[in-house]
C-alpha positions in Angstrom: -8.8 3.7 5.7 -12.5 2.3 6.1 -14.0 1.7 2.8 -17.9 2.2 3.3 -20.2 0.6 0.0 -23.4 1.0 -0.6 -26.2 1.8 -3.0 -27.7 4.6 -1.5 -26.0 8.1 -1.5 -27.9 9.2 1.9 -25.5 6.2 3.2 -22.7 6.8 1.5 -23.0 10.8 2.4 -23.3 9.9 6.1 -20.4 7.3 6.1 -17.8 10.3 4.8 -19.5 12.3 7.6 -17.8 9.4 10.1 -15.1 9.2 8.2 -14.9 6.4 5.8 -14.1 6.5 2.1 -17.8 6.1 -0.1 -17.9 3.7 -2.9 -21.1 2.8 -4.9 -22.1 -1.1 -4.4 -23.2 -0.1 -8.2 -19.9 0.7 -9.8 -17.8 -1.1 -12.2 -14.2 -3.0 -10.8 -15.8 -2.7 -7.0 -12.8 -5.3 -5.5 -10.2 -3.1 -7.5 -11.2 -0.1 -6.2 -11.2 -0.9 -2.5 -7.8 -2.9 -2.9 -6.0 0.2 -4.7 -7.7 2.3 -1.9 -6.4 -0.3 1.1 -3.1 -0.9 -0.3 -3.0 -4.1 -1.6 -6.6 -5.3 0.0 -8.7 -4.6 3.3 -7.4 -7.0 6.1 -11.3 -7.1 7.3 -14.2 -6.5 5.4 -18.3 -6.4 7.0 -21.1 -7.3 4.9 -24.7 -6.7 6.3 -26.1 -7.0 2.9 -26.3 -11.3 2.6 -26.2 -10.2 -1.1 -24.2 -13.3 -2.9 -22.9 -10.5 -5.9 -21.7 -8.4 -3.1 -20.4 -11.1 -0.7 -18.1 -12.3 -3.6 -17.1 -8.9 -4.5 -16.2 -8.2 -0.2 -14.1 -11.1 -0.9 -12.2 -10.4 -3.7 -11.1 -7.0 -2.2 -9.5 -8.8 0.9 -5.7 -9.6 1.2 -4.2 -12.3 1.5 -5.5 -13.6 4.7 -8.5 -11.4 5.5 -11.6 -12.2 6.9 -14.8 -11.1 5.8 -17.6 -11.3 8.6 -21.6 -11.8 8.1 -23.7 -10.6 9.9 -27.0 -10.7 7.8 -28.7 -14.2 7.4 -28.8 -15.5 4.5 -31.8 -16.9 2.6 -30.6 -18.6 -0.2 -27.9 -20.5 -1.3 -24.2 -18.8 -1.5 -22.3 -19.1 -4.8 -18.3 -18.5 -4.6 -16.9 -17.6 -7.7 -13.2 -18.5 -8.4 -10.6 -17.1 -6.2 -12.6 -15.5 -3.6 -11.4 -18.0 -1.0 -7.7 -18.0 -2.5 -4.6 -17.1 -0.6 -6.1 -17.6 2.8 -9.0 -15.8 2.9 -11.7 -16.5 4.8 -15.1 -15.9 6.1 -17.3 -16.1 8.8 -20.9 -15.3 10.5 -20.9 -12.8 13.6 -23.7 -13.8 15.7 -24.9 -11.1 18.0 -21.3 -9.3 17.7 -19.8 -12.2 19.0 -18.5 -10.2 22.3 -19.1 -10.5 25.6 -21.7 -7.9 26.6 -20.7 -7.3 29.8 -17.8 -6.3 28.7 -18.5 -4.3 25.1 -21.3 -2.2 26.4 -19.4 -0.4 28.8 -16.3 0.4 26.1 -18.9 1.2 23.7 -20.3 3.7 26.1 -17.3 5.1 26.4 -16.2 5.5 23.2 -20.1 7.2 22.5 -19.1 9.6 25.6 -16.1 10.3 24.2 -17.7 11.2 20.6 -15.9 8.5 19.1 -19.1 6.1 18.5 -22.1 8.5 17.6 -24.1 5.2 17.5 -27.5 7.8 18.0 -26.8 9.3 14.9 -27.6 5.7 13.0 -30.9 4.7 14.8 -34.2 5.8 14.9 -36.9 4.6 17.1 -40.4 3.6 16.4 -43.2 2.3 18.2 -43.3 -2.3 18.3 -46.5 -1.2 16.3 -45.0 0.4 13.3 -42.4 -2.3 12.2 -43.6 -2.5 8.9 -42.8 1.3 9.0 -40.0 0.8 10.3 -38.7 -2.1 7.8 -39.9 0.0 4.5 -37.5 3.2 6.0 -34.5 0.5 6.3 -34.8 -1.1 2.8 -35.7 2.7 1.9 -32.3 3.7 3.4 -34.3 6.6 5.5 -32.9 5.0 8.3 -29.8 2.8 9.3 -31.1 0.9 12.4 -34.4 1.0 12.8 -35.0 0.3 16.9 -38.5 -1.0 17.9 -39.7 0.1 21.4 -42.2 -2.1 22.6 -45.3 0.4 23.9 -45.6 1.3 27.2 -41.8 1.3 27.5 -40.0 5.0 27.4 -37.5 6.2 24.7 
């Protein structure tokens, strides 16, 4: 199953509406949960967060041998408690997807033809000038990616 966590119920509501499992970032025994709900641990776990409480808890809820990927930057230092990196974990920073565009977009357009990647069900576009809008309704959680459009350009 995909395991979504997060702090905000709009979130976690619209991840069970694609299909995931919702766990509060806020509750108690977080990398016991989403181990007993993956069978032993998730084989790859996402973090968007660069939270160090929450990167340690992604972590810990691996199996032996899962990755955890970053893809938010981090700005301060990252602590490791005990054991997170035990049994051949392991993690990583995604930069840009790390794909090939050329060849992702087009199998991501598919899969969004197909109804299998409702990617315009997670953005929202706002004017270049409104970014500070736009950054308020993402730490909000009014809005999952916020898209800027520079003006002049269509949406």
């Amino acid at each position: 199953p995909v395991v979504a966590v997060d702090r905000l119920p709009r979130r976690l509501e619209l991840a069970e509406r694609f299909g995931a499992v919702p766990l509060s970032a806020d509750a108690a025994g977080l990398p016991e949960r989403v181990r007993r709900l993956t069978d032993g641990g998730a084989r790859y776990a996402l973090d968007t967060t660069a939270s160090p409480a929450l990167i340690n808890d992604a972590l810990l809820a691996l199996r032996p041998t899962g990755t955890l990927g970053l893809v938010a930057r981090l700005h301060s230092a990252l602590s490791l408690e005990p054991g997170t990196l035990d049994r051949g974990r392991s993690v990583r920073h995604i930069c840009e997807g790390d794909a090939v565009p050329g060849l992702l977009i087009p199998v991501l357009t598919e899969l969004w033809r197909a109804g299998r990647f409702p990617f315009d069900q997670l953005i929202r576009t706002y004017p270049l000038a409104d970014v500070n809008e736009a950054e308020r309704d993402c730490e909000a959680g009014r809005v999952v990616k916020p898209v800027l459009i520079p003006e002049g350009r269509s949406r």
